[in-house]
MIDOSE-1310 file (N, C-alpha, C; in nm, 2 decimals, decimal comma, always signed):
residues 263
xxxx	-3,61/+1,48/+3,04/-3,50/+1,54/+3,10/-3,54/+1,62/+3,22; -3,44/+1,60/+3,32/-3,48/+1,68/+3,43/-3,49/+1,80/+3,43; -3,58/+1,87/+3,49/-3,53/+2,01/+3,52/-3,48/+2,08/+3,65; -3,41/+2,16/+3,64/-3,32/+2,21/+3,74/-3,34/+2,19/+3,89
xxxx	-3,44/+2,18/+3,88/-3,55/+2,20/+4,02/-3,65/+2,08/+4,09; -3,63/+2,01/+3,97/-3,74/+1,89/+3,98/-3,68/+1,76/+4,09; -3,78/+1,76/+4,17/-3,74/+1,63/+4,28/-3,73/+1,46/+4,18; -3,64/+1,43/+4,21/-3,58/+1,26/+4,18/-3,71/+1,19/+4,19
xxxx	-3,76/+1,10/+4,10/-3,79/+0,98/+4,19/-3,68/+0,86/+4,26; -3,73/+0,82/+4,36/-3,55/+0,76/+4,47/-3,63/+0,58/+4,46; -3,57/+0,52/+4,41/-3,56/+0,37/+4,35/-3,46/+0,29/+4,52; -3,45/+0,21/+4,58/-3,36/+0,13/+4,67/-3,38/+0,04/+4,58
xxxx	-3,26/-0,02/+4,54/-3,24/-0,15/+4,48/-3,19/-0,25/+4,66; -3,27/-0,32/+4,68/-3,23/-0,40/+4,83/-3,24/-0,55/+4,78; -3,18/-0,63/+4,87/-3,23/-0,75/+4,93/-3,10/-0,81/+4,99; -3,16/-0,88/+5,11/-3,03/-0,88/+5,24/-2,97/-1,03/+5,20
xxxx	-3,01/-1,08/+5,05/-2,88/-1,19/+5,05/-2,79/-1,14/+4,95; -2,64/-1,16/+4,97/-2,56/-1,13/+4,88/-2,56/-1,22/+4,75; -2,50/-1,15/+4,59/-2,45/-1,25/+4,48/-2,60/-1,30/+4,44; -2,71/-1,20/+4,45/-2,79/-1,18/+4,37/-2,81/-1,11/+4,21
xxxx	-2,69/-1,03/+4,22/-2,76/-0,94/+4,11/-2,82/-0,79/+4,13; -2,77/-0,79/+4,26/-2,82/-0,60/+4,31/-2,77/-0,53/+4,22; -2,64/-0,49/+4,24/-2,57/-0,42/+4,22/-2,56/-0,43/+4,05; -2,54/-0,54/+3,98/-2,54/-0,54/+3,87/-2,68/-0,48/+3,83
xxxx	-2,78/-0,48/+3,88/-2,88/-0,51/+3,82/-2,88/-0,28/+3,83; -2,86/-0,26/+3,93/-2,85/-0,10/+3,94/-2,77/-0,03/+3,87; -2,62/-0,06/+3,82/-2,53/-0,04/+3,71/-2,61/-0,06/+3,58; -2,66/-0,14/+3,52/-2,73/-0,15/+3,37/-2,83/-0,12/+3,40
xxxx	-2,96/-0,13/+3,48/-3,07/-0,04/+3,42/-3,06/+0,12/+3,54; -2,93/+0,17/+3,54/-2,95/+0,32/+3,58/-2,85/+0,36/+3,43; -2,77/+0,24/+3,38/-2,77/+0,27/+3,23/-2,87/+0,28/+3,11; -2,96/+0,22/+3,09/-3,04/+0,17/+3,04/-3,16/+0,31/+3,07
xxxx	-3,17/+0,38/+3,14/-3,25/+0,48/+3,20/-3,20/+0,62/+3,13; -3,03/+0,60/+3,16/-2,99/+0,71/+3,12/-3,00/+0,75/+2,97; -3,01/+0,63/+2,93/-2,99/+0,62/+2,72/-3,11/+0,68/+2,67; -3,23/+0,71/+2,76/-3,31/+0,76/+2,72/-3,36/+0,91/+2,77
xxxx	-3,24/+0,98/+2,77/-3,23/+1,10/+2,79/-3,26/+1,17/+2,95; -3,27/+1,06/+3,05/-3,29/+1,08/+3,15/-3,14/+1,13/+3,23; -3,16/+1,19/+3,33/-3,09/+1,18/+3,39/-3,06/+1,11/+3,56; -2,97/+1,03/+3,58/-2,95/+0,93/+3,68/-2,83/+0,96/+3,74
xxxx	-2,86/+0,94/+3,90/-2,75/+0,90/+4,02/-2,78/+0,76/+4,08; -2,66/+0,74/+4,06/-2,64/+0,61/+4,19/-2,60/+0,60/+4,32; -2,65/+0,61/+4,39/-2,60/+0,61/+4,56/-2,52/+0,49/+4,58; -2,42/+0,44/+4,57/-2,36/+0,37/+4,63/-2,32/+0,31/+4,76
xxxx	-2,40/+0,27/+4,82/-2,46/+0,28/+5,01/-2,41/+0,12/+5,03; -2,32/+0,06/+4,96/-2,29/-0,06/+5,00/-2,12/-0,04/+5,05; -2,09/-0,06/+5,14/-1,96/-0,09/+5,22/-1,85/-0,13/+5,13; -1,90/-0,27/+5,07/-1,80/-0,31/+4,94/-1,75/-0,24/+4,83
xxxx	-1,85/-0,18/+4,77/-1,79/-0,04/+4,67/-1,83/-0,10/+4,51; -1,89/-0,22/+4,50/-1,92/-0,27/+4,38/-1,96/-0,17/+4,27; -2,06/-0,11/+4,34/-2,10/-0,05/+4,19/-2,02/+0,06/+4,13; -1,95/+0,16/+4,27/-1,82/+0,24/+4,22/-1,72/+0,16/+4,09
xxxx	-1,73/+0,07/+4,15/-1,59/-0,06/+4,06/-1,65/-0,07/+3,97; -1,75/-0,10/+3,95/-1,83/-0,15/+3,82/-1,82/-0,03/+3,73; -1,83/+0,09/+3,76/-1,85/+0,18/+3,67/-1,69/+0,26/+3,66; -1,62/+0,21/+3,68/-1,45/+0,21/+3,66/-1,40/+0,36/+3,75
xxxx	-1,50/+0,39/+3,87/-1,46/+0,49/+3,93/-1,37/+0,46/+4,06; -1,23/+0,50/+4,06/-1,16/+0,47/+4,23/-1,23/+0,54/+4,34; -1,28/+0,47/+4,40/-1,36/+0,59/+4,48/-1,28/+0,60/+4,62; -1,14/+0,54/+4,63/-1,01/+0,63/+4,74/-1,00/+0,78/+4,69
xxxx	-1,04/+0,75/+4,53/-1,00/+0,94/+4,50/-1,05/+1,01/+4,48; -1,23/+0,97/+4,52/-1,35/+1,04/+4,51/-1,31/+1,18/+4,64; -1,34/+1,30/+4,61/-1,34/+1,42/+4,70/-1,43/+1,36/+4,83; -1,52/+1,30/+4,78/-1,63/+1,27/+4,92/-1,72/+1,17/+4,89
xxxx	-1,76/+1,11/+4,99/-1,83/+0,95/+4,98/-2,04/+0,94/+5,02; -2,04/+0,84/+5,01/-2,16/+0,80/+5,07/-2,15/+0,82/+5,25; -2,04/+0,74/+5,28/-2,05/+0,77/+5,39/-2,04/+0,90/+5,44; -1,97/+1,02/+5,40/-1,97/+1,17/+5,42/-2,13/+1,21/+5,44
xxxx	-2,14/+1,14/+5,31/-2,28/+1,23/+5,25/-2,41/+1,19/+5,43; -2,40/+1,01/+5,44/-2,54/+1,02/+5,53/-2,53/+1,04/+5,70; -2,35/+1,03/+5,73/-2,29/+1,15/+5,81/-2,36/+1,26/+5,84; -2,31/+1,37/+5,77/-2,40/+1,49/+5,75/-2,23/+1,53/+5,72
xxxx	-2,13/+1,48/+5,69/-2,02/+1,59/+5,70/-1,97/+1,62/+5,56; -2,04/+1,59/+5,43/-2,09/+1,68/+5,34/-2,21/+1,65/+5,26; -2,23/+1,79/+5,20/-2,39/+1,77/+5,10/-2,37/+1,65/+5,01; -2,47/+1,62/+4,93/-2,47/+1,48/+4,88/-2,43/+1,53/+4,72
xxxx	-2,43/+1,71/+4,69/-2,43/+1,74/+4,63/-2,26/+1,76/+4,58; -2,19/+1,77/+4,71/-2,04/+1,77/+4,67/-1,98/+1,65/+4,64; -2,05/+1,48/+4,67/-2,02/+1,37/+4,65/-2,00/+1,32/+4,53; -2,12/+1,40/+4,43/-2,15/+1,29/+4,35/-2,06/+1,34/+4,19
xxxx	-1,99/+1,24/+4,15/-1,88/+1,23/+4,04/-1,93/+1,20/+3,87; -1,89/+1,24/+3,78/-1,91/+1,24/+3,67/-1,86/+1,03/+3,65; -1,94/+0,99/+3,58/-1,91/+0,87/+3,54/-1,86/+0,85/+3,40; -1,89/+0,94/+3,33/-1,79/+0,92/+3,19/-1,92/+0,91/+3,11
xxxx	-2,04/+0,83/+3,11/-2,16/+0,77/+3,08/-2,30/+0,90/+3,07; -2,29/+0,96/+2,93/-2,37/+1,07/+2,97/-2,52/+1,01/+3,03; -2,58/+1,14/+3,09/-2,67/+1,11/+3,19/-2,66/+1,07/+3,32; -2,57/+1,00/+3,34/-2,52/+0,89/+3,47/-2,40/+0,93/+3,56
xxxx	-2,47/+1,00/+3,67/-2,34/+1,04/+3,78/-2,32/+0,93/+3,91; -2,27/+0,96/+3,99/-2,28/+0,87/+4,13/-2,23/+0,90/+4,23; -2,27/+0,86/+4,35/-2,20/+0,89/+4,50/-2,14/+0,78/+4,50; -2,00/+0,79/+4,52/-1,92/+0,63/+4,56/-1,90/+0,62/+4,69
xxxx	-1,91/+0,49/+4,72/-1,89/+0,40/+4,83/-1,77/+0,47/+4,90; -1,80/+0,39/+5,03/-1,64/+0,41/+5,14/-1,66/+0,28/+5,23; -1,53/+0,25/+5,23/-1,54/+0,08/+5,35/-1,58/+0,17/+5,51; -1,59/+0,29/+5,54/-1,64/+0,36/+5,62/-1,82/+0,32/+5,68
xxxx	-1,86/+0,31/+5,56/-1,95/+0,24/+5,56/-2,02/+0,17/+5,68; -1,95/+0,05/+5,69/-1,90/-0,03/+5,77/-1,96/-0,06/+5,93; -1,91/+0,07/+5,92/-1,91/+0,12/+6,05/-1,97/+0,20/+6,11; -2,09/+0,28/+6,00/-2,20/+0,38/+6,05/-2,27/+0,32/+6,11
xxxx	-2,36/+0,21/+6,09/-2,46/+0,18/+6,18/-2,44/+0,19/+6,31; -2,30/+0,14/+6,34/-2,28/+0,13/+6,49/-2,26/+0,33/+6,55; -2,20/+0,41/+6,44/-2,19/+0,55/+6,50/-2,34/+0,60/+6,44; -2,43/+0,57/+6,40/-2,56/+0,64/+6,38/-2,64/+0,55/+6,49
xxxx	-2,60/+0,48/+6,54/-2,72/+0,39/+6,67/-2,73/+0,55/+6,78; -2,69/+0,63/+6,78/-2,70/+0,69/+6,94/-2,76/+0,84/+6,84; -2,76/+0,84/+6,74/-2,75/+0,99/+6,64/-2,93/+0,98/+6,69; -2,98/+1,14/+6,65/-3,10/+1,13/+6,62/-3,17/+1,15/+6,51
xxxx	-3,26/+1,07/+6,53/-3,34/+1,10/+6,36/-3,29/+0,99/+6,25; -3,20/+0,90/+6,33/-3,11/+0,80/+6,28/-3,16/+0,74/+6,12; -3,29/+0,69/+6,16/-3,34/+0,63/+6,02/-3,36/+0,72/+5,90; -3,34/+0,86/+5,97/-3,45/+0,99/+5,80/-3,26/+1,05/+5,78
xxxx	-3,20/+1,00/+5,84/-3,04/+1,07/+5,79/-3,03/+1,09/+5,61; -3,01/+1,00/+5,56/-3,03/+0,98/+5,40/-3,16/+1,01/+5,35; -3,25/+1,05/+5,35/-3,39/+1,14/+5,34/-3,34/+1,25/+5,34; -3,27/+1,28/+5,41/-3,24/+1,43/+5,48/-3,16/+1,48/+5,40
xxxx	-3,05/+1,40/+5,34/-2,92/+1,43/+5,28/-2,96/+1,44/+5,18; -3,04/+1,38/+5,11/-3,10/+1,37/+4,97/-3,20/+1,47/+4,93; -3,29/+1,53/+5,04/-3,40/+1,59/+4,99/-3,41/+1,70/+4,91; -3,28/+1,77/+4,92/-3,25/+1,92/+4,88/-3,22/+1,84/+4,72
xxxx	-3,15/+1,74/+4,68/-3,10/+1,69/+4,54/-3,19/+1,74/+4,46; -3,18/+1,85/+4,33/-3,23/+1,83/+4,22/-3,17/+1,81/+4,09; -3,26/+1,85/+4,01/-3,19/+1,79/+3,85/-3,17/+1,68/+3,79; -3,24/+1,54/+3,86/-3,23/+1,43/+3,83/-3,31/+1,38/+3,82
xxxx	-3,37/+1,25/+3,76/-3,49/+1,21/+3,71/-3,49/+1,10/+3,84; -3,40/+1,05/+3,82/-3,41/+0,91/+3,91/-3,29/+0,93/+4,02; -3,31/+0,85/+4,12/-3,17/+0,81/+4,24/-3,20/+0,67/+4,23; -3,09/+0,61/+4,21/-3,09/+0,43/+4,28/-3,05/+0,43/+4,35
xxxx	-3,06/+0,36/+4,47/-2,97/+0,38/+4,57/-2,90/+0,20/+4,61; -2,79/+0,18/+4,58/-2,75/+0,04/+4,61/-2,72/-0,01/+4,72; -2,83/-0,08/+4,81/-2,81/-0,13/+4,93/-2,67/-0,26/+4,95; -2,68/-0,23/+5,11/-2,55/-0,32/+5,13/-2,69/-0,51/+5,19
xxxx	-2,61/-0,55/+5,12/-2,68/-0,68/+5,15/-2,75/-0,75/+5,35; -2,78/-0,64/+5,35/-2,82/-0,69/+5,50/-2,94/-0,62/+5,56; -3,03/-0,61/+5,62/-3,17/-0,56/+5,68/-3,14/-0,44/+5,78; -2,98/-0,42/+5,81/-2,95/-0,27/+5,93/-2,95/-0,17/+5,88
xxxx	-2,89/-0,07/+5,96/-2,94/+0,06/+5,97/-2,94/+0,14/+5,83; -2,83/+0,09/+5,75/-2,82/+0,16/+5,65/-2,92/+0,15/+5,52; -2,97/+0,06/+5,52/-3,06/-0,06/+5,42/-3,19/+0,05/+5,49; -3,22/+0,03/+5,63/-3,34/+0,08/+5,65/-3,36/+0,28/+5,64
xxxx	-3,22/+0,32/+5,60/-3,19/+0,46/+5,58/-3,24/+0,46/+5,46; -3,21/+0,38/+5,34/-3,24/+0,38/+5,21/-3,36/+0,36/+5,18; -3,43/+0,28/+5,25/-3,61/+0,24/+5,30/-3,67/+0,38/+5,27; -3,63/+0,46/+5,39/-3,70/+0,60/+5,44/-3,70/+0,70/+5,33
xxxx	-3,60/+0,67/+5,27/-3,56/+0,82/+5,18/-3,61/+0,75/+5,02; -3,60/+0,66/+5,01/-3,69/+0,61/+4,88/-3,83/+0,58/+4,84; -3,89/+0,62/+4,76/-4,02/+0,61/+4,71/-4,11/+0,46/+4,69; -4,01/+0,38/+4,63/-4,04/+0,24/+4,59/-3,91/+0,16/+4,60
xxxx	-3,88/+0,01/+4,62/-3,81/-0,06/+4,60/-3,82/-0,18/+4,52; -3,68/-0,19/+4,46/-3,69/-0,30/+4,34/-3,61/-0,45/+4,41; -3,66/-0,52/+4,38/-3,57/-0,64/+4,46/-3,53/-0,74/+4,35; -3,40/-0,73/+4,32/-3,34/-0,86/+4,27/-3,32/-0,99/+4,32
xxxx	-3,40/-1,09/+4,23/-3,41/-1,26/+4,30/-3,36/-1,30/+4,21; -3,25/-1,41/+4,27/-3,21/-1,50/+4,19/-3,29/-1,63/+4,15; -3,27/-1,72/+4,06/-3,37/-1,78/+4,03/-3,29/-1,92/+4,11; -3,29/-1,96/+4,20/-3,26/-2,06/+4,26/-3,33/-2,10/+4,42
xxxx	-3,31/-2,23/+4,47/-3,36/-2,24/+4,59/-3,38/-2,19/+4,71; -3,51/-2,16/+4,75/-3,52/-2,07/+4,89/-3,50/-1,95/+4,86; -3,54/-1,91/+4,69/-3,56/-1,78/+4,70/-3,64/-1,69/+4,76; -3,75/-1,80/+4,78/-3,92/-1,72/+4,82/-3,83/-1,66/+4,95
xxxx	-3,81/-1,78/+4,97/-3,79/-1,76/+5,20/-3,68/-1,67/+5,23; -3,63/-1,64/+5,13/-3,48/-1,55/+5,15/-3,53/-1,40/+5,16; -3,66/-1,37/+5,06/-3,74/-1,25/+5,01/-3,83/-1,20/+5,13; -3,89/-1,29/+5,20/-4,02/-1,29/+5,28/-3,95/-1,20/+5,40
xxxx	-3,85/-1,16/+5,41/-3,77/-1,11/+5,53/-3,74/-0,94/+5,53; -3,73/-0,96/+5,34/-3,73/-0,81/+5,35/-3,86/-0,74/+5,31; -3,96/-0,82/+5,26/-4,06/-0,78/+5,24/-4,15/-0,72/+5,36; -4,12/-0,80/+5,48/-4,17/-0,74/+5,64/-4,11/-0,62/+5,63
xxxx	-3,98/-0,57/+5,62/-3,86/-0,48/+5,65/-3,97/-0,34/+5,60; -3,97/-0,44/+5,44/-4,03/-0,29/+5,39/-4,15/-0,26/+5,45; -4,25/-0,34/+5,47/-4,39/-0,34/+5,55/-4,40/-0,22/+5,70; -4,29/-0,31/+5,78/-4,27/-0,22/+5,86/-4,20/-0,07/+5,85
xxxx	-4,07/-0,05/+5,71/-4,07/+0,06/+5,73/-4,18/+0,16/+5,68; -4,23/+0,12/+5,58/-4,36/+0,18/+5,54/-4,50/+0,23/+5,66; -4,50/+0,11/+5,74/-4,61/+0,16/+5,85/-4,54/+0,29/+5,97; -4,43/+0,24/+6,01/-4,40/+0,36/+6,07/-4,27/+0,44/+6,06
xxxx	-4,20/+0,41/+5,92/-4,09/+0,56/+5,90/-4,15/+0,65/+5,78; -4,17/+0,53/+5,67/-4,25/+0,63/+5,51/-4,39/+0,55/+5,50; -4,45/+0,61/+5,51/-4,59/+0,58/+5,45/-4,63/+0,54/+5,32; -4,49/+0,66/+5,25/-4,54/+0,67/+5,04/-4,45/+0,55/+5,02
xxxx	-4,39/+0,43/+5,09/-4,29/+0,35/+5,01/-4,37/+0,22/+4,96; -4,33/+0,18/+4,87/-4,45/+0,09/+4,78/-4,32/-0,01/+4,76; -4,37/-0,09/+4,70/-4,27/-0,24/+4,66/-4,31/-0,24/+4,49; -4,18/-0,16/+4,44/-4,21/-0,17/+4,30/-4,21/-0,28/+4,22
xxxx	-4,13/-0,38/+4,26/-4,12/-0,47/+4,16/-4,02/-0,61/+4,20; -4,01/-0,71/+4,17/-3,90/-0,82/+4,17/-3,90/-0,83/+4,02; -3,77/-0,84/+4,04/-3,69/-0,87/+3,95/-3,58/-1,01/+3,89; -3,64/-1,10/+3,85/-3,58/-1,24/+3,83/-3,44/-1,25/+3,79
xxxx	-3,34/-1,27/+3,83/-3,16/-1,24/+3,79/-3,14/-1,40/+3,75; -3,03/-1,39/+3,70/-2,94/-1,51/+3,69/-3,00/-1,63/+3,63; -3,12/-1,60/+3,56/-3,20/-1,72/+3,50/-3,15/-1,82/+3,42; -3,16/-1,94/+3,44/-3,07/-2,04/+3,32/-3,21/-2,07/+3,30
xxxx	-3,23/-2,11/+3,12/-3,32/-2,13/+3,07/-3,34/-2,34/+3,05; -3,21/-2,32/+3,06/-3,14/-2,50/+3,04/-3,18/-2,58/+3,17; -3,18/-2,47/+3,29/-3,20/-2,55/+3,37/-3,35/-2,55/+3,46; -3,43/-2,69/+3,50/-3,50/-2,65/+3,52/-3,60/-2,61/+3,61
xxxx	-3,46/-2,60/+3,73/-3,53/-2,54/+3,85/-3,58/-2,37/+3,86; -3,46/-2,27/+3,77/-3,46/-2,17/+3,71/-3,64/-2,14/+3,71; -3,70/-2,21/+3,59/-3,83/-2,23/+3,56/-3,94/-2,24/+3,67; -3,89/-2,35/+3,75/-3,98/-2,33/+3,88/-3,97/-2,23/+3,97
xxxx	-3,88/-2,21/+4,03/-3,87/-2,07/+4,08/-3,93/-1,95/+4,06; -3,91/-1,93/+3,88/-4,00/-1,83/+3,89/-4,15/-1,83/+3,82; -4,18/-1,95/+3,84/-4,32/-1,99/+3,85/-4,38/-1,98/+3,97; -4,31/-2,02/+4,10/-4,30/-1,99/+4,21/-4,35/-1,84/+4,26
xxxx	-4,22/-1,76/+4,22/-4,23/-1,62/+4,29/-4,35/-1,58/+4,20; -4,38/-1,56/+4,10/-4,51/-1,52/+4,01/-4,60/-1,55/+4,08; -4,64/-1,73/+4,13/-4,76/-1,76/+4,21/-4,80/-1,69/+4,33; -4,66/-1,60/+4,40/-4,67/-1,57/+4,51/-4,69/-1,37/+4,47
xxxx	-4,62/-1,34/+4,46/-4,60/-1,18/+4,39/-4,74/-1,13/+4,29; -4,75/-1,21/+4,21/-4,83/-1,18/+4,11/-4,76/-1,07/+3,99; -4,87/-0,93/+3,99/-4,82/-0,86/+3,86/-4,67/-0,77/+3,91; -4,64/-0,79/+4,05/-4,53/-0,73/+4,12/-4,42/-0,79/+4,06
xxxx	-4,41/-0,87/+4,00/-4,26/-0,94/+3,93/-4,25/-0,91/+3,78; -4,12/-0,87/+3,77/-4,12/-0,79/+3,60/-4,14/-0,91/+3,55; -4,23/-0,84/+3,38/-4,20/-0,98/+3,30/-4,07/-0,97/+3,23; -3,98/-0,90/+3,23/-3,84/-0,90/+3,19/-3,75/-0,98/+3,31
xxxx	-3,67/-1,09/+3,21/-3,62/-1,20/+3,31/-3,47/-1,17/+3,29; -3,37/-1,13/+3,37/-3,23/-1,12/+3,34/-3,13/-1,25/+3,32; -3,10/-1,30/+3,19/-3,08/-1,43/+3,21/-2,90/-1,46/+3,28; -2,88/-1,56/+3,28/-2,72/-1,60/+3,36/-2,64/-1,57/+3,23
xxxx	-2,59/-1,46/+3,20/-2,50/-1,44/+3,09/-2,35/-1,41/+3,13; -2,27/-1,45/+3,06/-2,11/-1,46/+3,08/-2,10/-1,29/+3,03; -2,14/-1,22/+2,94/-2,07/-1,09/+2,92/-2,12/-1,01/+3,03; -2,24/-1,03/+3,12/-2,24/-0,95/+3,21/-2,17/-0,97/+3,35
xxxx	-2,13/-1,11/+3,34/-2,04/-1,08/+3,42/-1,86/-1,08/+3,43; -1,85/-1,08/+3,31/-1,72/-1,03/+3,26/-1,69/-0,83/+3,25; -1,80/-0,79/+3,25/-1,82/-0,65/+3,23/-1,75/-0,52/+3,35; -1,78/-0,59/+3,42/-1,77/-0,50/+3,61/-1,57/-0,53/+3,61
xxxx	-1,52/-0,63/+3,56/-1,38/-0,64/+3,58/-1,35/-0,49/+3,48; -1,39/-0,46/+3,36/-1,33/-0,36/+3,27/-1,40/-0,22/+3,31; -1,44/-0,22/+3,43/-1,52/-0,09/+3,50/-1,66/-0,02/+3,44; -1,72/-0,16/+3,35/-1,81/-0,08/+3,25/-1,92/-0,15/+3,26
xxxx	-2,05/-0,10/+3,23/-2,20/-0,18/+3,25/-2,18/-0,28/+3,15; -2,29/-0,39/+3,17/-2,24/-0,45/+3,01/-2,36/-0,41/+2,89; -2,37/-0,29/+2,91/-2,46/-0,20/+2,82/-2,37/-0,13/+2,73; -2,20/-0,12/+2,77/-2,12/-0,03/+2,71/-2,01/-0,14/+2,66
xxxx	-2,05/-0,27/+2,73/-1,92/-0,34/+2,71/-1,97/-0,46/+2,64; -2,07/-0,48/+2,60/-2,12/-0,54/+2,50/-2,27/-0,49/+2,45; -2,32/-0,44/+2,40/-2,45/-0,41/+2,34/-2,54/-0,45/+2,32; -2,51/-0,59/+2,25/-2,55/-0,67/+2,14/-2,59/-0,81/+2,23
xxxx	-2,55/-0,81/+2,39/-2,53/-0,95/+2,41/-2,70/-0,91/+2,48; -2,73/-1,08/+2,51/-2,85/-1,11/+2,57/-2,91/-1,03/+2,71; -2,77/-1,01/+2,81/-2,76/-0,89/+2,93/-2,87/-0,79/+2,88; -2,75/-0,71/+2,78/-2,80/-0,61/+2,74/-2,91/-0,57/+2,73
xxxx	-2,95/-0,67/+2,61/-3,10/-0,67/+2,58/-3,20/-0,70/+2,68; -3,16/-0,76/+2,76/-3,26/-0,76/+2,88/-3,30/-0,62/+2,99; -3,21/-0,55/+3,01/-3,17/-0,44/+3,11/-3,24/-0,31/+3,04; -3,21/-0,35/+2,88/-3,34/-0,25/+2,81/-3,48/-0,25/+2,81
xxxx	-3,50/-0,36/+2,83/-3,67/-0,41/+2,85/-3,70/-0,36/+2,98; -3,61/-0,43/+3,06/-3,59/-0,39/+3,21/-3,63/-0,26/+3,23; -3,58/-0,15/+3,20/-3,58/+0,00/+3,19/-3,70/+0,06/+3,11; -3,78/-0,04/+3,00/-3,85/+0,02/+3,00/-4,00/-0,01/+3,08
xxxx	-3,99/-0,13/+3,15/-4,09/-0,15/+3,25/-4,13/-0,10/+3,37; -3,97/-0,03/+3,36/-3,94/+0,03/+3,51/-4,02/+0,20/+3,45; -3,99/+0,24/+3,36/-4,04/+0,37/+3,34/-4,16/+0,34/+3,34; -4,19/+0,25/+3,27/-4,35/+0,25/+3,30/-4,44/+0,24/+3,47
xxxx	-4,37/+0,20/+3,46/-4,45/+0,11/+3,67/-4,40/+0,24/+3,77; -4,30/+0,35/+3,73/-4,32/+0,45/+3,77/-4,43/+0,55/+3,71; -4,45/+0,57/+3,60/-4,53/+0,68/+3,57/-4,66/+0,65/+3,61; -4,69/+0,50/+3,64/-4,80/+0,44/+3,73/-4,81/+0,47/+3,87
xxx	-4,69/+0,45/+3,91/-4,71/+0,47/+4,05/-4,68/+0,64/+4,06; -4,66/+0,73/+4,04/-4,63/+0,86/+4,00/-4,81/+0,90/+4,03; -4,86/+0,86/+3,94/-5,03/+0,91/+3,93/-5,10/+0,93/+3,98
């Protein structure tokens, strides 16, 4: 459990192709994190508002947004809303969004804005921060102010070559915005076991990644993606199903590969 004072570790869930599995994948295991007495925020930093939706929050009626927050035109600390889900709060989205990159191009300090807005955050164990599917300004805001990044791959064609694009992103933001940012992990989504390009793929990314790819595989399950329509992880909206059980494994590899990289 956090204590009052204690700095987050800051997670970017990224990768610049859409209908991977980001966002799902940041809704269950920042659930999955929370069940274990931790306490968790979601940053919300995608334009579309997915993960707000997913966790059954309107976020037209949120007091204040993501976009407020990496603005500067409120703390990040007036944004962030109760989700119903003990442990688990969030900053919700704004289609505002949208449109920062182009009003932070002339700002200064442009890339550490979200570093900045975040740094003062305490009391929480973790921040995810849910990137918007693209390599601009915002994605590279979320780069600077987070510790490590987790990348959800789907298990299908040209996933390698899809990956290789943000893995420079990170490279370079690491050499000259954060130094401490590491590449926590890939993460295999949408796996059909039936089918058996699935298999190659992530025989593939393993050959290429190595011990960087979880061995927890998120398979193509129908309750998780039935879940996000009833505003609920499918950690709360089914338990029992195969999702589930995966996003817990998930969560606990992730705690582990931090208290590693922590050391």
């Amino acid at each position: 459990m956090a204590s009052k004072n204690s700095q987050p570790r800051i997670i970017a869930v990224a990768n610049q192709k859409g209908g991977v599995g980001k966002t799902t994948t940041t809704i269950n295991l920042a659930t999955a994190i929370a069940a274990t007495k931790r306490r968790v925020l979601i940053l919300d930093f995608d334009p579309q508002g997915n993960a707000s939706t997913g966790l059954g929050i309107d976020k037209r009626a949120a007091p204040a947004n993501s976009y407020d927050v990496v603005m500067g035109e409120k703390t990040a600390a007036e944004a962030i809303v109760d989700t119903g889900i003990p442990g688990l709060s969030l900053i919700p989205s704004s289609e505002d969004l949208s449109g920062a990159e182009l009003e932070l191009v002339t700002e200064f300090g442009r890339e550490h804005r979200l570093a900045k807005a975040l740094g003062g955050l305490t009391g929480y164990d973790f921040i995810l921060i849910d990137c918007p599917p693209s390599l601009g300004l915002l994605t590279v805001n979320a780069l600077v102010a987070a510790q490590s990044v987790m990348v959800p791959l789907q298990c299908e064609f040209l996933a390698l070559e899809g990956v290789s694009m943000l893995v420079k992103t990170i490279e370079r933001v690491k050499a000259a915005l954060n130094p401490g940012l590491e590449l926590h992990g890939i993460v295999l989504t949408m796996f059909d076991k039936r089918n058996s390009l699935s298999g190659e793929v992530a025989a593939d990314v393993r050959g290429y990644f190595g011990d960087k790819v979880f061995n927890t595989v998120i398979p193509r399950n129908v309750r998780i993606s039935e879940a996000p329509s009833y505003g609920k992880p499918v950690l709360l909206y089914d338990w029992r199903c195969a999702g589930s059980e995966a996003y817990v494994h998930l969560a606990g590899e992730v705690l582990r590969r931090e208290r590693e990289l922590a050391a």
